[in-house]
C-alpha positions, 0 to 999 in steps of 0.5 A: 305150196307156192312157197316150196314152189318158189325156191325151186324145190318139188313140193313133193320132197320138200313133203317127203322131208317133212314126214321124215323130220318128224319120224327122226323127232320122234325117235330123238325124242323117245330115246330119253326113255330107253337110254338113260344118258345118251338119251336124254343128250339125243331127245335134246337134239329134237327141234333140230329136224324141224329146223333144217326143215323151215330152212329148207322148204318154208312154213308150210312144210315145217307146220307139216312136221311138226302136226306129223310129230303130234299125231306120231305121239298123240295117237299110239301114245297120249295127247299129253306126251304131245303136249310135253313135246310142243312145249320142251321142243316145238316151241324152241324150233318155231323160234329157232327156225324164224330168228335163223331165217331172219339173221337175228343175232345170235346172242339174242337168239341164244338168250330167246331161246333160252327163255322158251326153253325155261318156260317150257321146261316148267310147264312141262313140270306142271302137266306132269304132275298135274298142280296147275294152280300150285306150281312151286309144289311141281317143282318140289316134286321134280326135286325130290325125285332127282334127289332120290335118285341122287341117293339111289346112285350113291347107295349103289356105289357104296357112297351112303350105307343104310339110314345114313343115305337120308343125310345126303348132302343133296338131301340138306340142300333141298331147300337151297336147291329150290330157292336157286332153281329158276336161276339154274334152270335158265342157265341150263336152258341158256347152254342148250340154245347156244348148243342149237345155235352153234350147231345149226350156224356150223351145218348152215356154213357147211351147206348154205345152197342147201339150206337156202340162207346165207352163211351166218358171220362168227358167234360174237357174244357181246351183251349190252353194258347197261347189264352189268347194273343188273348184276351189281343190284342182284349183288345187292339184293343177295346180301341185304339179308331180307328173305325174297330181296336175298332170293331174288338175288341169288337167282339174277347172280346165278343169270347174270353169271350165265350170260356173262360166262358165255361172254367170257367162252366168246372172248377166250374163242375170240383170242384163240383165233387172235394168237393162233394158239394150239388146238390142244390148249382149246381142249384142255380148257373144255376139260378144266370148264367141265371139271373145274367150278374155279375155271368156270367162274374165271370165264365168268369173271373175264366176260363181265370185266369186258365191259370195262377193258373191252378186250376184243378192240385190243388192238394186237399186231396180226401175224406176218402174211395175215391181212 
């Protein structure tokens, strides 16, 4: 108690705040179960509760929240249903809250992050399906059951009629799908924790008295040119033709294009701010990124080319009256 003590806030609010993060966690994290969209964006927001929490009042009441969470969903529910939780929100939260609290930089916290977010994510697979000596096979399972909701929604909007529905694209591409997944799933785990990060920076901006931390510098994402070695040996092994070396391959392109598409979001931020361009053309271009594959691999394509042009120690002429 003598850490909530020292920040001048009553250990009894700081208790109150504990129980009410967990009750807000559990209701995020039960909503994916009953909304099948707006669900699943609301479970993902889960750790951020428990984050505001470590921020606010230290360890102690952060492990309170989190052992309330499990208790809420390990006694009315399973203790599995915990345990999934821990795993896809939990563990994100602890390394969250820590590498916050310690002012690591954000393209490492981001990159963390992700990583817990992808082992989570399999083990999550894994507990479900119970093939814990076998798991490619939960992944297989995984696929399947996206596959065939896949097909399910194409049937009902009249894409694929009677027995054509088996020959679905997505269904020939299962074996492609399975062979990619480590790398789409660390690229989808990566954009979830520069979510985190760039929501939590923002509400730490926002209230930094609050929240007890100093308020965090601007989200510069500058990788380490040494990686681009990586990519240019994943670009390698893809085309060597030889079955693992081409399958170890695509999945380190599909990374090394993650990590360098959010090289290329904090340049294309980075010289919005530079030219003061217009709020409307940042839009505009949050729609192309969603919309437009091409846009996507053009951002990708301008973060890896920072290693050679360099593009943010550009040095521009500022506006008049700007210092």
């Amino acid at each position: 108690m003598e850490e909530l003590r020292g920040r001048g806030k009553p250990w009894l609010g700081a208790m109150a705040e504990a129980v009410l993060a967990s009750v807000v966690a559990v209701g995020l994290f039960a909503s994916g179960s009953f909304f099948p969209v707006l669900g699943i964006g609301l479970s993902l927001l889960s750790p951020l509760p428990f984050v505001a929490v470590r921020l606010r009042h230290g360890r102690i009441a952060f492990a309170l929240a989190l052992a309330l969470t499990t208790l809420l969903l390990a006694v009315p529910l399973s203790f599995q249903q915990a345990l999934v939780f821990l795993l896809e929100f939990g563990a994100p939260a602890v390394v969250l809250g820590e590498c916050l609290r310690h002012g690591v930089r954000a393209e490492a916290v981001v990159i963390g992050v992700a990583v817990v977010l992808a082992v989570g994510g399999v083990s999550v697979l894994v507990v479900g399906s119970g093939e814990w000596e076998h798991p490619v096979r939960a992944v297989e399972q995984h696929l399947d059951v996206l596959l065939t909701d896949m097909e399910a929604l194409s049937a009902r909007v009249g894409i694929a009629e009677g027995p054509a529905g088996l020959d679905l694209p997505a269904r020939r591409m299962r074996s492609a799908l399975l062979v990619a997944f480590p790398g789409l799933l660390f690229v989808g785990s990566l954009l979830t924790a520069a979510g985190y990060v760039l929501v939590l920076q923002g509400v730490v901006r926002r209230w930094p008295a609050q929240l007890g931390t100093a308020p965090p510098g601007t989200f510069r994402w500058e990788l380490p040119e040494f990686l681009v070695w990586g990519f240019i040996a994943s670009g390698v092994g893809y085309l060597t033709g030889v079955p693992w070396l081409t399958t170890v391959g695509l999945n380190g392109l599909i990374v090394f294009l993650g990590l360098y598409f959010m090289q290329g979001l904090s340049i294309g931020a980075f010289l919005f701010r530079r030219f003061q361009l217009p709020r409307f053309l940042a839009t505009l271009s949050v729609i192309l990124l969603v919309f437009q594959p091409f846009f996507t691999l053009l951002v990708a394509g301008l973060g890896l080319f920072d290693v050679w042009f360099a593009f943010r120690r550009l040095s521009l002429p500022k506006p008049p009256g700007q210092t």
